[in-house]
C-alpha positions as CSV (number, residue, x, y, z in Angstrom):
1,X,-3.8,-19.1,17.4
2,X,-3.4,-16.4,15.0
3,X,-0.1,-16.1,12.5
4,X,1.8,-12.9,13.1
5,X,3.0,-10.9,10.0
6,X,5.6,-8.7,10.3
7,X,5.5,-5.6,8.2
8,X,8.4,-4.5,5.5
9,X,8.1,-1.3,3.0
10,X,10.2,-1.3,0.2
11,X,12.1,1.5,-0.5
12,X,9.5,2.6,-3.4
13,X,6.6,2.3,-1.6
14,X,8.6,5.1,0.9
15,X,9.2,7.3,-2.6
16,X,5.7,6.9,-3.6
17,X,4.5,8.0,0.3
18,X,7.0,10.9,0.3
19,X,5.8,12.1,-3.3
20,X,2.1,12.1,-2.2
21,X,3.1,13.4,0.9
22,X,4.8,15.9,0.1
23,X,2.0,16.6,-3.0
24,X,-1.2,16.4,-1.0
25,X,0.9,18.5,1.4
26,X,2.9,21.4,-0.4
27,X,0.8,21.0,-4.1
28,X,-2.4,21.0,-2.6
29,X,-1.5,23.1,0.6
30,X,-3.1,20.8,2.6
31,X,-0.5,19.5,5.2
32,X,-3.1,19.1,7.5
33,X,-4.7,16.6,4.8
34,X,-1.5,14.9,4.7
35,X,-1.0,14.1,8.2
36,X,-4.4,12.1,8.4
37,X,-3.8,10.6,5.0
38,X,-0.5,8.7,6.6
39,X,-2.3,7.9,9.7
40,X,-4.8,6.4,7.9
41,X,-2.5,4.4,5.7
42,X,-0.5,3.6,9.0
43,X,-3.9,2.0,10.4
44,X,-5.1,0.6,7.4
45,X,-1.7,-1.5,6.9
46,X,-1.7,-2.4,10.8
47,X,-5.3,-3.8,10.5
48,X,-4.3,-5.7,7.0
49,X,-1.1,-6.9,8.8
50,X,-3.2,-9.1,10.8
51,X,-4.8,-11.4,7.9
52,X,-3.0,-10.0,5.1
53,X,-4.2,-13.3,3.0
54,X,-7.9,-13.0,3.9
55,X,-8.8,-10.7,1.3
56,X,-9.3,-11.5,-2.9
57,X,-5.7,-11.1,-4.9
58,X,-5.2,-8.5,-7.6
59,X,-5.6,-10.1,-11.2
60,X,-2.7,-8.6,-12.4
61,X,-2.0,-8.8,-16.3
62,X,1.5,-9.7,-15.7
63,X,2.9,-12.8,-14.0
64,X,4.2,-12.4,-10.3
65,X,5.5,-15.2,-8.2
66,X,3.7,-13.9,-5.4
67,X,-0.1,-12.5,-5.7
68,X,-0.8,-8.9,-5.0
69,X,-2.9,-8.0,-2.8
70,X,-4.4,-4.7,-2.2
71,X,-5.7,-1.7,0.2
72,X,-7.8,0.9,-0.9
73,X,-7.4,4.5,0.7
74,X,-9.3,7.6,-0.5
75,X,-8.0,7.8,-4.4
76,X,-4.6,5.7,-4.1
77,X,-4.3,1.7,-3.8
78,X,-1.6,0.2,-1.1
79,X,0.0,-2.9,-3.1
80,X,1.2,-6.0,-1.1
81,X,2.3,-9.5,-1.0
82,X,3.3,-11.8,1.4
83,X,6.1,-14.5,1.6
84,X,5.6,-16.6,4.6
85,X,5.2,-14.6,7.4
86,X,6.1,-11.0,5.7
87,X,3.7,-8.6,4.9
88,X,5.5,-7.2,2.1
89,X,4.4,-3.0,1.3
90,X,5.6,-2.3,-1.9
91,X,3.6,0.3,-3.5
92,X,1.0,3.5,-3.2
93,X,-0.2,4.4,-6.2
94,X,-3.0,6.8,-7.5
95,X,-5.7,4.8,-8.3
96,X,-6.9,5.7,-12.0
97,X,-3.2,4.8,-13.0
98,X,-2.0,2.1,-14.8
99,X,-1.3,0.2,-12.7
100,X,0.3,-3.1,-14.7
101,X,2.7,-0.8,-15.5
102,X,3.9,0.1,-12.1
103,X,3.4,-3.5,-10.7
């Protein structure tokens, strides 16, 4: 039988949505961009939920109790880990950013 993961965002990861959101959306004009952006964030992370371990960890430079783990969408990266059976969301980030940094 397969584990279940249940999903948590952190509050950043909802600032970082909201500010690309609201960029791709008001910035860009493109709030029809937008809305299929965060549905295919929302499907991306519902797929992921269901073997969130299966896929290779993030060599970060910095140490992290828990591995990252990560979801590539158009130009941004969805950071993850998981503690037990917690699929933890905790960051969107452009993708030619420094990423360490943010981590």
């Amino acid at each position: 039988m397969q584990k279940k993961y249940r999903i948590n965002y952190l509050p950043i990861f909802e600032v970082d949505l909201h500010k690309t959101l609201d960029y791709i959306s008001l910035q860009l004009r493109n709030p029809l961009a937008a809305e299929e952006f965060l549905s295919e964030i929302e499907r991306a992370i519902l797929v992921r939920a269901k073997a969130p371990l299966a896929f290779e960890k993030y060599a970060a430079r910095n140490y992290h109790k828990n591995p990252y783990y990560r979801i590539y969408i158009k130009n941004y990266i969805i950071y993850y880990i998981v503690k037990e059976d917690v699929m933890e969301v905790r960051r969107l980030l452009y993708a030619k950013r420094m990423t360490d940094k943010h981590l």
